[in-house]
FILO-38652 format. One line per 10 residues: number of its first residue (from 1); for each residue x, y, z of C-alpha. Coordinates in steps of 0.2 Angstrom, whole numbers. Example, Ala and Ser with C-alpha at 12.3 -4.5 7.8 and 13.67 -1.06 7.14 Angstrom:
<recs>
1	62 -22 39 ~ 68 -5 36
</recs>
This chain:
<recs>
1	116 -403 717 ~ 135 -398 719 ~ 146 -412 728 ~ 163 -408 735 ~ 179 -420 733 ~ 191 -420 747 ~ 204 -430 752 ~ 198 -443 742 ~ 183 -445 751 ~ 166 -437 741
11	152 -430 752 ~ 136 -417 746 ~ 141 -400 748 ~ 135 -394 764 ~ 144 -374 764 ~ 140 -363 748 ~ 159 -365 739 ~ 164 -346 734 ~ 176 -349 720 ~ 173 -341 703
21	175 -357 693 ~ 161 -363 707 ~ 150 -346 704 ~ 151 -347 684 ~ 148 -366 687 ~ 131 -362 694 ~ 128 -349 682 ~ 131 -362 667 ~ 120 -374 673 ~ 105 -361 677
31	107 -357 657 ~ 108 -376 653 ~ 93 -375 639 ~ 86 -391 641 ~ 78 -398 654 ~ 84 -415 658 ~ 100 -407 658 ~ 97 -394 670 ~ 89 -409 681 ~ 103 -421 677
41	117 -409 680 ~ 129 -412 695 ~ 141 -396 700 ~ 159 -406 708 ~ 172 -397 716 ~ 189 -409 717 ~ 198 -399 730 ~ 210 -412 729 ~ 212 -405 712 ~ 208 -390 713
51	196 -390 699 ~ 177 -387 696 ~ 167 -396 684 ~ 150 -400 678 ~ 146 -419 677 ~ 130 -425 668 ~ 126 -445 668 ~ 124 -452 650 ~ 121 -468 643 ~ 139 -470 639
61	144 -465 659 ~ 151 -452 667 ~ 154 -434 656 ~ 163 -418 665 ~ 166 -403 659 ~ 180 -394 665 ~ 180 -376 670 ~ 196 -368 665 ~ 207 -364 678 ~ 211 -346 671
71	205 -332 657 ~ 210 -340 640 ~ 211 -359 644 ~ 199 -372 637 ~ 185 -381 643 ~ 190 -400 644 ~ 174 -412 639 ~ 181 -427 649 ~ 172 -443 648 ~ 175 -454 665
81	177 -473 658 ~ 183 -488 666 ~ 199 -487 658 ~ 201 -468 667 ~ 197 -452 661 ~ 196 -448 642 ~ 198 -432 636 ~ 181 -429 620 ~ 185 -412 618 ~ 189 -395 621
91	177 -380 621 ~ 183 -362 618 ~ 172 -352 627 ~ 181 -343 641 ~ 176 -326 632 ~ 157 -331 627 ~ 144 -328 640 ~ 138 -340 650 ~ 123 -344 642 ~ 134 -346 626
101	144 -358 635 ~ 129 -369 641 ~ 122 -367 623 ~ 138 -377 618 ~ 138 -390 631 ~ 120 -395 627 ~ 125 -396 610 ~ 137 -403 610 ~ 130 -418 621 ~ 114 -420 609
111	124 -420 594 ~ 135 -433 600 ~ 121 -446 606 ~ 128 -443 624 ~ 111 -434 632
</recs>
């Protein structure tokens, strides 16, 4: 499922988005190796933000991982509390394949206790 984020207002995504942080979002999550992530898995597009993010529900709320914005940034692990966002942990990856990437995710969600 993808949801898009604009002006503040969030609504299901009706029209395909064509970014490539949204098209490597979409190949991440067909990669995901688990299936209850794969199920579980939500692609957001903040256009307020300009960002794109993978966001999985876990016991302890909200988790998004954020796509980097460019070649050679992170991906940010960001967990969505009621305090506001914390950031969990980074991911290098924006040179691994995708599959790689979502390899990483999934572990690094199991070994934390998150999914």
């Amino acid at each position: 499922m993808e949801i898009v984020i604009s002006g503040g207002k969030v609504a299901p995504s009706t029209d395909e988005i064509t970014t490539p942080q949204a098209a490597k979002a979409r190949r991440i999550a067909n990669y995901l190796p688990r299936p209850e992530l794969l199920r579980d898995a939500v692609i957001e597009h903040n256009q307020d933000d300009n960002t794109t993010s993978l966001r999985f529900e876990t016991a302890a709320g909200p988790i998004r991982i954020l796509l980097p914005v460019a070649e050679g940034f992170e991906f940010h692990i960001i967990h969505d509390s009621d305090t506001g966002p914390r950031i969990l942990g980074t991911l290098r990856g924006a040179s691994l394949s995708v599959r790689a990437v979502a390899f990483r995710i999934s572990e690094f969600l199991r070994t934390r206790g998150l999914k």
